[in-house]
N, CA, C and O atoms as CSV, one atom per row, in Angstrom:
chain,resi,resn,atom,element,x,y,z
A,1,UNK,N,N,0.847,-1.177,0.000
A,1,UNK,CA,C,0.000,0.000,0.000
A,1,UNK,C,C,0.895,1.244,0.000
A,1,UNK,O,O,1.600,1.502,0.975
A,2,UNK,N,N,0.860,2.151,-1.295
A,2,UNK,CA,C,1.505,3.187,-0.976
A,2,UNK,C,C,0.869,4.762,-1.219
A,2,UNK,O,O,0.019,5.029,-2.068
A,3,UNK,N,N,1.408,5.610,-0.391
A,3,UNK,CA,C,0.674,6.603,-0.151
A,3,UNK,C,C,1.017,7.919,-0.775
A,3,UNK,O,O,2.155,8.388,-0.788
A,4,UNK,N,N,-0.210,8.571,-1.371
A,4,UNK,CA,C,0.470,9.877,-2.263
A,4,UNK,C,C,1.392,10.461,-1.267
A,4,UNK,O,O,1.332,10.154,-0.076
A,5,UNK,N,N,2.132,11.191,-1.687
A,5,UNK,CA,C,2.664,12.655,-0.905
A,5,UNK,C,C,2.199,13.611,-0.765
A,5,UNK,O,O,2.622,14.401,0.080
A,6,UNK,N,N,0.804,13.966,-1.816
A,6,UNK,CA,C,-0.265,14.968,-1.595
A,6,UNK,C,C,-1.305,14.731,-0.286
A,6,UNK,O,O,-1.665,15.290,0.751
A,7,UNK,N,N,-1.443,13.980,-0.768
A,7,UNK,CA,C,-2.246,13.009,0.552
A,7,UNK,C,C,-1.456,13.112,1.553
A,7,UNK,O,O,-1.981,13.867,2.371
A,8,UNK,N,N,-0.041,12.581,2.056
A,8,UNK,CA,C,0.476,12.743,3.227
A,8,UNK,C,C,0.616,14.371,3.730
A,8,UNK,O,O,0.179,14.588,4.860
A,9,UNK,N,N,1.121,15.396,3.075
A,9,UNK,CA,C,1.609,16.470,3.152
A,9,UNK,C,C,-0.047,16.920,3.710
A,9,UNK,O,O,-0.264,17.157,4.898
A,10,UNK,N,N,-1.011,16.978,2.763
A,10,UNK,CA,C,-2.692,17.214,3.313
A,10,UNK,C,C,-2.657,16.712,4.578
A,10,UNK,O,O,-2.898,17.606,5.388
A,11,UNK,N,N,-2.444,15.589,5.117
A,11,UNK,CA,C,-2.332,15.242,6.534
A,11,UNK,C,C,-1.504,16.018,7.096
A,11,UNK,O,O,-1.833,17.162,7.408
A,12,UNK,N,N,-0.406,15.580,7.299
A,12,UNK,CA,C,0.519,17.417,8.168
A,12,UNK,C,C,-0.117,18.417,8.412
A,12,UNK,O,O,-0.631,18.860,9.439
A,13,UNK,N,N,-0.026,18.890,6.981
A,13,UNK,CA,C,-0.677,20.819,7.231
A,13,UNK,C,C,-1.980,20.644,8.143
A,13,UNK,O,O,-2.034,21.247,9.215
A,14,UNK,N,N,-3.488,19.463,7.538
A,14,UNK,CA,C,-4.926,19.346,8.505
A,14,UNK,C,C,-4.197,19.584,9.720
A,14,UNK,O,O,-4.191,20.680,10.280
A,15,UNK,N,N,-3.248,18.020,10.360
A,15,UNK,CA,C,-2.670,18.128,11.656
A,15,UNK,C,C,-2.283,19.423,12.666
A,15,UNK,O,O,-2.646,19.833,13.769
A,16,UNK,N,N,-1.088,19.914,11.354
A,16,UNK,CA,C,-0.295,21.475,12.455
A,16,UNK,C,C,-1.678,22.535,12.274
A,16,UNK,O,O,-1.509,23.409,13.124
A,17,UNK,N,N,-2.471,22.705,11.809
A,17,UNK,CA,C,-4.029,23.181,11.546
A,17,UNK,C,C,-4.129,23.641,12.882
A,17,UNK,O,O,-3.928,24.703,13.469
A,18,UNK,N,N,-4.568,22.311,13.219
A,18,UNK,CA,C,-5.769,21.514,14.143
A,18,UNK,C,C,-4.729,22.113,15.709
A,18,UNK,O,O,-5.391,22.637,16.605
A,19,UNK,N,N,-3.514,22.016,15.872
A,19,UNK,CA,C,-3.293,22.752,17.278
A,19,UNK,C,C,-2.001,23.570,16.455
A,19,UNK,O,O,-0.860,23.200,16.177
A,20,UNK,N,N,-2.582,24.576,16.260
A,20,UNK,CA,C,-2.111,26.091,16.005
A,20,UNK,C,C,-2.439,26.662,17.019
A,20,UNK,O,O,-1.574,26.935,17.851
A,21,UNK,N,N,-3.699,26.978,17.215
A,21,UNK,CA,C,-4.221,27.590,18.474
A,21,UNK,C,C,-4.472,27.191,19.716
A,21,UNK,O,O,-5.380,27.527,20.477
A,22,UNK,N,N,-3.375,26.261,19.894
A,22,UNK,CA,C,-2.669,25.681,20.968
A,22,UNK,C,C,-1.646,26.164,21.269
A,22,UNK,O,O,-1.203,25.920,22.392
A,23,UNK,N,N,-0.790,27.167,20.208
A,23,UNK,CA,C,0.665,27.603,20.674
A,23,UNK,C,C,0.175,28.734,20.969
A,23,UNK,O,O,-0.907,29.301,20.822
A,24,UNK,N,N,1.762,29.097,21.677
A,24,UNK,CA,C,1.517,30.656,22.223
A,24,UNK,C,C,1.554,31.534,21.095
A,24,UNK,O,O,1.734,31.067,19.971
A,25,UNK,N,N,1.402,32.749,21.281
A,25,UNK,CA,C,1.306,34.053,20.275
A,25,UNK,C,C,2.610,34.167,19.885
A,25,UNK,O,O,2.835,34.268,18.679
A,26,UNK,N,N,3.763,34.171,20.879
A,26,UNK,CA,C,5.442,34.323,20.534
A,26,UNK,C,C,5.455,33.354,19.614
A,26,UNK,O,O,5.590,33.716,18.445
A,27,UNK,N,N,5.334,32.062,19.875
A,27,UNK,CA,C,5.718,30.991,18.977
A,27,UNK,C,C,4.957,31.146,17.787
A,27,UNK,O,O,5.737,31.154,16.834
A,28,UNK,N,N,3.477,31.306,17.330
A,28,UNK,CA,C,3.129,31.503,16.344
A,28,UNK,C,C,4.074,32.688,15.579
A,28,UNK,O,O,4.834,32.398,14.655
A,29,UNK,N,N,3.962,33.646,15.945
A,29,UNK,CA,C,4.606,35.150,15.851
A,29,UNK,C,C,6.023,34.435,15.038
A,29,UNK,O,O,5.886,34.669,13.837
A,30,UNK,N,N,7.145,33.758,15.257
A,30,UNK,CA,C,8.298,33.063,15.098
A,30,UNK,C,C,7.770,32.587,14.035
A,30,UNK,O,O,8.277,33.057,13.016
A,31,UNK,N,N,6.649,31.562,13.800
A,31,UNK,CA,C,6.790,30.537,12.876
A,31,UNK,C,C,6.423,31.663,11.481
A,31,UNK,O,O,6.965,31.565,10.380
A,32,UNK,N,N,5.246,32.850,11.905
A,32,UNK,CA,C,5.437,33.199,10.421
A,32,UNK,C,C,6.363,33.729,9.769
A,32,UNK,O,O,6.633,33.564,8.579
A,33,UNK,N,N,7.142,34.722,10.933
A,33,UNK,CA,C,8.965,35.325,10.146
A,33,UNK,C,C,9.468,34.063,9.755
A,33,UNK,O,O,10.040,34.123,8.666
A,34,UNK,N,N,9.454,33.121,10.188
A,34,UNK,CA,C,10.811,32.147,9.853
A,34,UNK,C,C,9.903,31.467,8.053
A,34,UNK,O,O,10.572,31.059,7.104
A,35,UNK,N,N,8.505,31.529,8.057
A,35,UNK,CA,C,8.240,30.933,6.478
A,35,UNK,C,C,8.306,32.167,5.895
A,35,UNK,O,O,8.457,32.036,4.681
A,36,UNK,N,N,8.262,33.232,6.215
A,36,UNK,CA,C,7.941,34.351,5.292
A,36,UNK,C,C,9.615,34.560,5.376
A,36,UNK,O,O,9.645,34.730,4.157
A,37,UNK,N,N,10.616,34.656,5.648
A,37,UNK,CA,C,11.824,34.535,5.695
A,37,UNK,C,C,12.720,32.866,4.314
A,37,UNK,O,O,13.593,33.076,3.472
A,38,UNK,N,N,12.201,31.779,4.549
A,38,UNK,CA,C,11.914,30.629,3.999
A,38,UNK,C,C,11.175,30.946,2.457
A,38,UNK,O,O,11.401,30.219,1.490
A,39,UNK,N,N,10.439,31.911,2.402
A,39,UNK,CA,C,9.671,32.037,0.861
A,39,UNK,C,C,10.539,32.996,-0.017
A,39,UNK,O,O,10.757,32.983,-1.228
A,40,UNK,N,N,11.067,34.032,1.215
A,40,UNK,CA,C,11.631,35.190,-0.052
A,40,UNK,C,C,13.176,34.453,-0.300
A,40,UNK,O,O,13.955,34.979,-1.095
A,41,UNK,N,N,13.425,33.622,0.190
A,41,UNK,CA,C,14.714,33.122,0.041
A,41,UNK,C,C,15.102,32.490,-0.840
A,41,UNK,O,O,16.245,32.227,-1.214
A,42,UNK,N,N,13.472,32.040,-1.455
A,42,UNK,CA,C,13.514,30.804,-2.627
A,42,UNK,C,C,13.202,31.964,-3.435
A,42,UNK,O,O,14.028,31.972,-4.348
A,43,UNK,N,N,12.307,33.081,-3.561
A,43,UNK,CA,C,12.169,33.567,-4.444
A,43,UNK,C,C,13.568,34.038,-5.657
A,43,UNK,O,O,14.677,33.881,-5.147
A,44,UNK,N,N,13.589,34.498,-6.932
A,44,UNK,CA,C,14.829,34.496,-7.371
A,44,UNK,C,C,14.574,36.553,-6.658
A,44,UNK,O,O,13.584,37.095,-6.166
A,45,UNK,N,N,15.965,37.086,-6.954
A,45,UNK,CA,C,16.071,38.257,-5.983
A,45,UNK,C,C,15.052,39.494,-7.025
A,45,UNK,O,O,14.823,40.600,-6.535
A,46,UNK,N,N,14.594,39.191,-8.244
A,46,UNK,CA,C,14.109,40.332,-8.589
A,46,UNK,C,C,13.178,40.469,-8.483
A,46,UNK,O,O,12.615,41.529,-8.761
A,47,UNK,N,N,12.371,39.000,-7.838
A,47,UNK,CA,C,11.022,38.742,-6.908
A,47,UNK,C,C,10.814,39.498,-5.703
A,47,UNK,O,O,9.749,39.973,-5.308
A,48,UNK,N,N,12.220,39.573,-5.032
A,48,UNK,CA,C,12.243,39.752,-3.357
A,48,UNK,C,C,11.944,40.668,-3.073
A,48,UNK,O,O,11.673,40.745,-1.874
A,49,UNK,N,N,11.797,41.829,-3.816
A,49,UNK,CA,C,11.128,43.254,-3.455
A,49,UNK,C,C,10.180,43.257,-3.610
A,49,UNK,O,O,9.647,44.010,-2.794
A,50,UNK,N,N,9.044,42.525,-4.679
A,50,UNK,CA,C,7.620,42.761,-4.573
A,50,UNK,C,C,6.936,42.386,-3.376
A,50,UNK,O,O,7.388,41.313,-2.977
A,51,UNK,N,N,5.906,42.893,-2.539
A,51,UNK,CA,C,5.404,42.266,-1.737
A,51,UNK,C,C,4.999,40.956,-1.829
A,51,UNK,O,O,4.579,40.497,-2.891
A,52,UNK,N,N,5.101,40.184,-0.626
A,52,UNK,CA,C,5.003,38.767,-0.434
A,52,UNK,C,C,3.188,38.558,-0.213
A,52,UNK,O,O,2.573,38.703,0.844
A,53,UNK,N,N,2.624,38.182,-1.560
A,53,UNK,CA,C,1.090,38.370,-0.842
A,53,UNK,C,C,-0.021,36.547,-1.210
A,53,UNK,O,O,-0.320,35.944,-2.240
A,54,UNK,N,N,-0.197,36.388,-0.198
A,54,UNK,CA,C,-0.879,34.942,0.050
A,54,UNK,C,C,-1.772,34.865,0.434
A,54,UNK,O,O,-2.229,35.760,1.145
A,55,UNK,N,N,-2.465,33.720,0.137
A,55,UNK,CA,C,-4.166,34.057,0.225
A,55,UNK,C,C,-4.790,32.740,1.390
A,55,UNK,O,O,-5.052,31.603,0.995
A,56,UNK,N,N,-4.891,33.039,2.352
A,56,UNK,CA,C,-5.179,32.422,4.077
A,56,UNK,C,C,-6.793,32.197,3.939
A,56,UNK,O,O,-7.717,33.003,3.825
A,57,UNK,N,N,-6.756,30.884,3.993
A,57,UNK,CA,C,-8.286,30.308,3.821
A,57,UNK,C,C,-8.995,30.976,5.055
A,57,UNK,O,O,-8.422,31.751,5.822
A,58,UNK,N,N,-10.036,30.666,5.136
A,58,UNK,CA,C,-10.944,31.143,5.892
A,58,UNK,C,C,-10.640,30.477,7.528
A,58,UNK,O,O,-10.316,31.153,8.505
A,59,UNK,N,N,-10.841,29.017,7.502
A,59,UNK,CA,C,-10.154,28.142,8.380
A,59,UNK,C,C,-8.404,28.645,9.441
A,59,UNK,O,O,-8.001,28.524,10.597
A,60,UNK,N,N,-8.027,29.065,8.474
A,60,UNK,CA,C,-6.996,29.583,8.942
A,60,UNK,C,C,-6.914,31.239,9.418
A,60,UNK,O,O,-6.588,32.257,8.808
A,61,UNK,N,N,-7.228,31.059,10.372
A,61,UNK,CA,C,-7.549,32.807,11.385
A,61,UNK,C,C,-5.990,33.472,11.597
A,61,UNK,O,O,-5.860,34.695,11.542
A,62,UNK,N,N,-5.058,32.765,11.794
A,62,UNK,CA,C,-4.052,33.294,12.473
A,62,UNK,C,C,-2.971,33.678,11.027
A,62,UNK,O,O,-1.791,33.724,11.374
A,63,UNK,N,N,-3.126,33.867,9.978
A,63,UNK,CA,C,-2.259,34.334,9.035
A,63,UNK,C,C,-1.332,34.081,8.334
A,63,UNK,O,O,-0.704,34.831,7.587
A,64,UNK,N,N,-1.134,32.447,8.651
A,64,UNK,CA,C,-0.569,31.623,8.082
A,64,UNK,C,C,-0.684,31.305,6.460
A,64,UNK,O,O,-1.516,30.475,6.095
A,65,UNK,N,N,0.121,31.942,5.534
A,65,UNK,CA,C,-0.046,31.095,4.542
A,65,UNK,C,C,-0.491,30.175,3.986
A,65,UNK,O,O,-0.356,29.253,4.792
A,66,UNK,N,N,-1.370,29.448,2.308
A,66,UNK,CA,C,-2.043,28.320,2.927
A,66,UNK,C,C,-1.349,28.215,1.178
A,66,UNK,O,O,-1.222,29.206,0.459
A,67,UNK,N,N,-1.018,26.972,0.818
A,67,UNK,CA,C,-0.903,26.546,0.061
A,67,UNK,C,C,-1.433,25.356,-0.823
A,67,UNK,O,O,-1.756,24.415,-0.099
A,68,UNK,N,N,-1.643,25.078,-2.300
A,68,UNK,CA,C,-2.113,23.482,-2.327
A,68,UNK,C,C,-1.548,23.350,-4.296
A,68,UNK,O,O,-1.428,24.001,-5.334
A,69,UNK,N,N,-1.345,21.723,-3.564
A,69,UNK,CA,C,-0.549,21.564,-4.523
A,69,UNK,C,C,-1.606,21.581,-5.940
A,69,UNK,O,O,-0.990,21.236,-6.949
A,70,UNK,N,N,-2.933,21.886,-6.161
A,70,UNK,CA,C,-3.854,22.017,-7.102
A,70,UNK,C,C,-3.788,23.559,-7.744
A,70,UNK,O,O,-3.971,23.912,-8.909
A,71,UNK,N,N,-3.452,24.371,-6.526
A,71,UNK,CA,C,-3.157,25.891,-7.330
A,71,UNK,C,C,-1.999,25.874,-8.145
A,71,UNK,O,O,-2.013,26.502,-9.204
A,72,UNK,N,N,-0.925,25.193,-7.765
A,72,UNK,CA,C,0.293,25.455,-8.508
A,72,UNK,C,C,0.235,24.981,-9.638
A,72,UNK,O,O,0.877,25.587,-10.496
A,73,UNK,N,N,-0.529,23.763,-10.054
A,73,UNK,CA,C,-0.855,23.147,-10.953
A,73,UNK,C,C,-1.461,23.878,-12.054
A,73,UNK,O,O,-1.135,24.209,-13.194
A,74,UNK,N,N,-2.661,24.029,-11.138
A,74,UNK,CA,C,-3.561,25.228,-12.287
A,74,UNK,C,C,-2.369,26.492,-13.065
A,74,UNK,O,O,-2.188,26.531,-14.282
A,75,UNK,N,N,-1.641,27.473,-12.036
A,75,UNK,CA,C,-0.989,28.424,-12.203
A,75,UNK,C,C,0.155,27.559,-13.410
A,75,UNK,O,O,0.497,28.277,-14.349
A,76,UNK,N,N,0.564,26.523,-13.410
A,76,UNK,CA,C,1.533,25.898,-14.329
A,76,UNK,C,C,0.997,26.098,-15.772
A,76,UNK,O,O,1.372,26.893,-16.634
A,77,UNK,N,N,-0.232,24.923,-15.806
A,77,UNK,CA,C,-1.271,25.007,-16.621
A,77,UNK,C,C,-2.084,26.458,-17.279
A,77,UNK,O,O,-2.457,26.560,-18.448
A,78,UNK,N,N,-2.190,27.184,-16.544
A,78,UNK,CA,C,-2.004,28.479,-16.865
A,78,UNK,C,C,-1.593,29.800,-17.650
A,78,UNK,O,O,-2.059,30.806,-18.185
A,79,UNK,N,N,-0.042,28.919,-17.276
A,79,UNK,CA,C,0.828,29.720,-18.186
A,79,UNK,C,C,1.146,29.170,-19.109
A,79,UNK,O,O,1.258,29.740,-20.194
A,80,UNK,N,N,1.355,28.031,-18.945
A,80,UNK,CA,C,1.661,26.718,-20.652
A,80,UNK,C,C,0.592,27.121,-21.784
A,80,UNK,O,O,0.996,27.308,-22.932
A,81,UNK,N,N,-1.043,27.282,-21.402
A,81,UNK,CA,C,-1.842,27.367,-22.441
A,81,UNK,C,C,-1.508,28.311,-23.433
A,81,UNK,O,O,-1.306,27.848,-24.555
A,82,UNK,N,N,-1.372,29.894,-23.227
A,82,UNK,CA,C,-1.107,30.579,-23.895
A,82,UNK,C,C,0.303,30.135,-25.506
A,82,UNK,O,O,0.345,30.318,-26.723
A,83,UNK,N,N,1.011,29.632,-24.650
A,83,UNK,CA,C,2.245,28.708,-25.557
A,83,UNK,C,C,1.789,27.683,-26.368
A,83,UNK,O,O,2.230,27.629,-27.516
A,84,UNK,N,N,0.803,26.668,-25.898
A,84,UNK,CA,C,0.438,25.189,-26.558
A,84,UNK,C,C,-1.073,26.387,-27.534
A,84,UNK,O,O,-1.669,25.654,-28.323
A,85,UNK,N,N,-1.528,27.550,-27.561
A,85,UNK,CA,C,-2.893,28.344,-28.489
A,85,UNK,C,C,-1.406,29.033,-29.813
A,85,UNK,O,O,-1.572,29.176,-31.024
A,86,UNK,N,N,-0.268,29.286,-29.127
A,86,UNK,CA,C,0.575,30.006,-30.049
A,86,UNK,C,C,1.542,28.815,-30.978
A,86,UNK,O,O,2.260,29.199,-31.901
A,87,UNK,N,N,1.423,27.123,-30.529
A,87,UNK,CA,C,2.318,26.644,-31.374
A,87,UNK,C,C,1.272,26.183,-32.444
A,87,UNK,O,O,1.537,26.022,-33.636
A,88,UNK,N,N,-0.118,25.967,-31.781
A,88,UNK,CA,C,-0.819,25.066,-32.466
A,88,UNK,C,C,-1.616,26.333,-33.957
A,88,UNK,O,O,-2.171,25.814,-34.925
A,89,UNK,N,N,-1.514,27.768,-33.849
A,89,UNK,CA,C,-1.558,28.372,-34.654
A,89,UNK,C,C,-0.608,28.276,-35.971
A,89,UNK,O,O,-0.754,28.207,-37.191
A,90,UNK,N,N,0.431,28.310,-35.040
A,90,UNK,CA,C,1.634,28.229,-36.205
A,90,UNK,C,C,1.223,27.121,-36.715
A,90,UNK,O,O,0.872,27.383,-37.866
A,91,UNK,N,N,1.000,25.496,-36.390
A,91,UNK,CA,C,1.082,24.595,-37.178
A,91,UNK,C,C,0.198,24.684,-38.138
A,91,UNK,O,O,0.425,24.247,-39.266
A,92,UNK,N,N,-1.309,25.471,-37.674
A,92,UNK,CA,C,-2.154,25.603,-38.757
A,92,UNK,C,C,-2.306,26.308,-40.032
A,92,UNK,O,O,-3.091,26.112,-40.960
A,93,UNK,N,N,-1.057,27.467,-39.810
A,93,UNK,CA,C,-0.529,28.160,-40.719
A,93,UNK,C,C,0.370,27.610,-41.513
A,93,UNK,O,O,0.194,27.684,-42.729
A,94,UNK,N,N,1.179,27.141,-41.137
A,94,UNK,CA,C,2.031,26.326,-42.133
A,94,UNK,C,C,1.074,25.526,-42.974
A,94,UNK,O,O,0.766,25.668,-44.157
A,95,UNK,N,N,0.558,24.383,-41.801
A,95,UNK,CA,C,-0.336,23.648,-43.046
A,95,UNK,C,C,-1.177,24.651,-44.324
A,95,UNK,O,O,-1.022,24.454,-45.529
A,96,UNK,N,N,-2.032,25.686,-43.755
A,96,UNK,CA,C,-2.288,26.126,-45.213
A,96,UNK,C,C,-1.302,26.817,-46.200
A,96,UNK,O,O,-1.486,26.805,-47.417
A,97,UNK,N,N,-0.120,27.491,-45.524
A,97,UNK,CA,C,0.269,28.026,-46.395
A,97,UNK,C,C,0.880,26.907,-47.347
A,97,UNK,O,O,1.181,27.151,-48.515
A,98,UNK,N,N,1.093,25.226,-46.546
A,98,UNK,CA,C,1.670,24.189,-47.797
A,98,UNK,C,C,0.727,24.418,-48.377
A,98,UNK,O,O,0.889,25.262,-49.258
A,99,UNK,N,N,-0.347,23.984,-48.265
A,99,UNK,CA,C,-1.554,23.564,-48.836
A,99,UNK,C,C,-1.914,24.724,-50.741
A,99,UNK,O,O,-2.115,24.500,-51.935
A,100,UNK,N,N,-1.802,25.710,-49.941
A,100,UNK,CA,C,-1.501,26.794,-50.936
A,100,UNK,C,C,-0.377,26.745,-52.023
A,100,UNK,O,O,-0.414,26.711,-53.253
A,101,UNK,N,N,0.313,26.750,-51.398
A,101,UNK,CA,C,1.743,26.610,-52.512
A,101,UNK,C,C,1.650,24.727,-53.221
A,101,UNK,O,O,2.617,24.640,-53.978
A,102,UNK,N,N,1.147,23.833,-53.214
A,102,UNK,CA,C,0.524,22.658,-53.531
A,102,UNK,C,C,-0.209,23.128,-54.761
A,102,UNK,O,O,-0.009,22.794,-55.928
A,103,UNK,N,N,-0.824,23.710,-54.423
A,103,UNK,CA,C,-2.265,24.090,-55.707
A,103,UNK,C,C,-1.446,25.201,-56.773
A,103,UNK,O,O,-1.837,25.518,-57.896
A,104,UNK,N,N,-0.342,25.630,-56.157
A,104,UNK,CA,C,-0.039,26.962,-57.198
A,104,UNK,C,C,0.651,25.851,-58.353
A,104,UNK,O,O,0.313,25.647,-59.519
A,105,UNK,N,N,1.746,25.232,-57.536
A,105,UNK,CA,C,2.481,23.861,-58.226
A,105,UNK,C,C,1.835,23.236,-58.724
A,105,UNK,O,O,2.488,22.939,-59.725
A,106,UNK,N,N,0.706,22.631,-58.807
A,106,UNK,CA,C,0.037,22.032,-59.645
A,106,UNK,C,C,-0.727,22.759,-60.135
A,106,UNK,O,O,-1.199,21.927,-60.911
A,107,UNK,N,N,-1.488,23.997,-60.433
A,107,UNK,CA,C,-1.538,24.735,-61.507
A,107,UNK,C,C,-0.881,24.989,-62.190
A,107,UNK,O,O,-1.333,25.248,-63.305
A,108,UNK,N,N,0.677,25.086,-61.959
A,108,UNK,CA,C,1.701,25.515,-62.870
A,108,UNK,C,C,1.867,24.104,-63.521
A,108,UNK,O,O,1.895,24.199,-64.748
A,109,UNK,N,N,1.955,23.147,-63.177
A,109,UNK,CA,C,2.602,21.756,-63.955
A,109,UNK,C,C,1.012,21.537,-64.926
A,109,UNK,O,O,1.063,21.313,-66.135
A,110,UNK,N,N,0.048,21.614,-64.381
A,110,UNK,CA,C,-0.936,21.953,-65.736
A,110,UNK,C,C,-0.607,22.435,-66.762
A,110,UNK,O,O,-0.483,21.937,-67.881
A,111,UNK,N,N,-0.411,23.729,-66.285
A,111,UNK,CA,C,-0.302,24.864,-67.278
A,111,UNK,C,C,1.046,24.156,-68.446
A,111,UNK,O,O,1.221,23.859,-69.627
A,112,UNK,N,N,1.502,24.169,-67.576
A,112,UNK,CA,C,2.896,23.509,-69.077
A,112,UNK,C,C,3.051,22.466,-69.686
A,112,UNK,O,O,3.869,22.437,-70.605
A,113,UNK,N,N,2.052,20.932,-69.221
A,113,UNK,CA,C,2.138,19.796,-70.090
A,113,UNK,C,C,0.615,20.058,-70.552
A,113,UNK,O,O,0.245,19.030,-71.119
A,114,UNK,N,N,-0.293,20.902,-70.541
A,114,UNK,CA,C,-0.895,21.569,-71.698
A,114,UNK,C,C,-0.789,22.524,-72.503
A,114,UNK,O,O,-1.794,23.099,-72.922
A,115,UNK,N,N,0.131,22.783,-72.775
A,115,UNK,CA,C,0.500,24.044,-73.536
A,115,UNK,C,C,1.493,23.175,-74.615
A,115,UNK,O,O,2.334,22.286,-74.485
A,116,UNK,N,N,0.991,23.840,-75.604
A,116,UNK,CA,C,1.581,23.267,-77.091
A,116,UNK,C,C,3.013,23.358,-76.953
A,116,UNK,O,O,3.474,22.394,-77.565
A,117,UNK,N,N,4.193,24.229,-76.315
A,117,UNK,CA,C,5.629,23.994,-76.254
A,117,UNK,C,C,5.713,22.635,-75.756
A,117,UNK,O,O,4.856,22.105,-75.049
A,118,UNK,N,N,6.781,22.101,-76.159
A,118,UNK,CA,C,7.269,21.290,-75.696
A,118,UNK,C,C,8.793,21.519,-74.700
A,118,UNK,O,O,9.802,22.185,-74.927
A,119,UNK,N,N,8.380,20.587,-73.474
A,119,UNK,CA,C,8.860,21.216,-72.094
A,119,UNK,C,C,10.552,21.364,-72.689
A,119,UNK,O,O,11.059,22.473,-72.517
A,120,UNK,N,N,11.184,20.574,-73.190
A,120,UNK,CA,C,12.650,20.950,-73.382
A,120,UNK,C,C,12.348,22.608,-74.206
A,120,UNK,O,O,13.494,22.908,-74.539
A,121,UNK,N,N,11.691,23.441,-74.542
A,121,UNK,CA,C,11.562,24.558,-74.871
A,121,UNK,C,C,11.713,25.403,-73.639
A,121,UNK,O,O,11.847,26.594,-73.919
A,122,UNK,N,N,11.730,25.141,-72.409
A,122,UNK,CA,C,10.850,26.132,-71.506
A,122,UNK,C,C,12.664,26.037,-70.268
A,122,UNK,O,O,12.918,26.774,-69.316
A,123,UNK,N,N,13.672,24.701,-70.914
A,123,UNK,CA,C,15.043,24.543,-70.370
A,123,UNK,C,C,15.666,25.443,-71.172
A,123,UNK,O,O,16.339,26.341,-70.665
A,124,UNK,N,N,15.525,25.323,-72.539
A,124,UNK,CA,C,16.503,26.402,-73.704
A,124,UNK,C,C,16.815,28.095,-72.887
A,124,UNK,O,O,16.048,29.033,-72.672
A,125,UNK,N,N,17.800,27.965,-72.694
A,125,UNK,CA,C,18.382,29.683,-72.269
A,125,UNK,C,C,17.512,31.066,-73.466
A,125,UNK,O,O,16.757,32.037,-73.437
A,126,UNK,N,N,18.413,30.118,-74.484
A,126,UNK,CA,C,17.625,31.341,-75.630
A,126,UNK,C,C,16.210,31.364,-75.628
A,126,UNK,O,O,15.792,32.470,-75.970
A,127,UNK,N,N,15.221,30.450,-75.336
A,127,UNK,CA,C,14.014,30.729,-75.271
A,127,UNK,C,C,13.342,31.452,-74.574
A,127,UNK,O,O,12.356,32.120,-74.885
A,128,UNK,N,N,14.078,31.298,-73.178
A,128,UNK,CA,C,13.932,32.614,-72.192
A,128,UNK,C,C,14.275,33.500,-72.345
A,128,UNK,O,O,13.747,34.389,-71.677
A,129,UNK,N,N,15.337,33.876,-73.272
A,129,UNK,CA,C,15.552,35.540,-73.474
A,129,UNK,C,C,14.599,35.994,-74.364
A,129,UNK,O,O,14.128,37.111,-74.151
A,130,UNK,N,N,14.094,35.158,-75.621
A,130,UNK,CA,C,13.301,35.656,-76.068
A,130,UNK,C,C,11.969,35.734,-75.674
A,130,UNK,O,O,11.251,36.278,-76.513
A,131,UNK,N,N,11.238,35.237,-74.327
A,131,UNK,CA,C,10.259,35.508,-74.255
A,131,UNK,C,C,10.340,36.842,-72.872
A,131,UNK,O,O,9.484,37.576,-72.378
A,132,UNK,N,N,11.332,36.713,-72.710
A,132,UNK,CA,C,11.436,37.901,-71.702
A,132,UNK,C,C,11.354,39.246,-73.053
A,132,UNK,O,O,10.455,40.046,-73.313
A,133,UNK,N,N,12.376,39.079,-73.530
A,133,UNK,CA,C,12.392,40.173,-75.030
A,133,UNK,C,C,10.939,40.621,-75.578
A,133,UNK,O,O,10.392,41.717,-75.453
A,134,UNK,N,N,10.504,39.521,-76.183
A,134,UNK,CA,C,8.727,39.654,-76.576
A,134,UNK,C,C,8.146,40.160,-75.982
A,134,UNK,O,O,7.403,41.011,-76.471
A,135,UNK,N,N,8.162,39.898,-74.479
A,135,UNK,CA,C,6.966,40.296,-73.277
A,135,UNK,C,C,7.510,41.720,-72.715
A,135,UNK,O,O,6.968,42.029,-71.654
A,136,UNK,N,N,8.536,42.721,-73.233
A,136,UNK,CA,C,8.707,44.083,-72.997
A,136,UNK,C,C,8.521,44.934,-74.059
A,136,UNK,O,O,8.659,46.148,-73.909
């Protein structure tokens, strides 16, 4: 039998919850400098000046930070979408613009094994000068 770590960690935090307001005010007072001390530390430093601002469930009266591993997720998810709406554009663009250049190419290969020249006419150098010549 083995046990998430979401699941265990959810047990802890319920637990230290449940006698918070069992410690004294000093000791609470301690525990939030020492995480709010613990957060800006991880932050990278051009983070560390914005205010530190966290959102304390209702359950939680005394000001404790509340975290879960479903927000971070979302917030991950979040930011990825914008990236996975911008690659999947591009792919759809490419595809038409092949799609496009497909049809020009095969209009053009029409166009020249119906047309009365015959294609070694259309390789001849001199034939191209003269139809560049003609056509000015």
């Amino acid at each position: 039998m083995t046990i998430e770590p979401r699941f265990l960690i959810n047990q802890v935090c319920a637990a230290l919850d449940e006698r918070l307001e069992q410690l004294p005010a000093s000791t609470q007072e301690r525990l939030v400098l020492a995480r709010t001390a613990a957060l800006t530390s991880r932050l990278p430093r051009a983070r560390a000046t914005a205010p530190l601002r966290l959102a304390a469930p209702a359950s939680n009266r005394k000001g404790f930070p509340s975290f879960s591993f479903d927000s971070l997720w979302h917030s991950g998810l979040t930011a990825a979408f914008p990236l996975l709406i911008a690659a999947a554009g591009i792919v759809v663009v490419y595809q038409l613009e092949h799609q496009q250049y497909l049809q020009e190419v095969a209009k053009l290969d029409v166009m020249m094994l119906t047309d009365d020249l015959p294609l070694s006419a259309y390789a001849d150098r001199g034939f191209n000068a003269y139809l560049s010549n003609r056509g000015g």
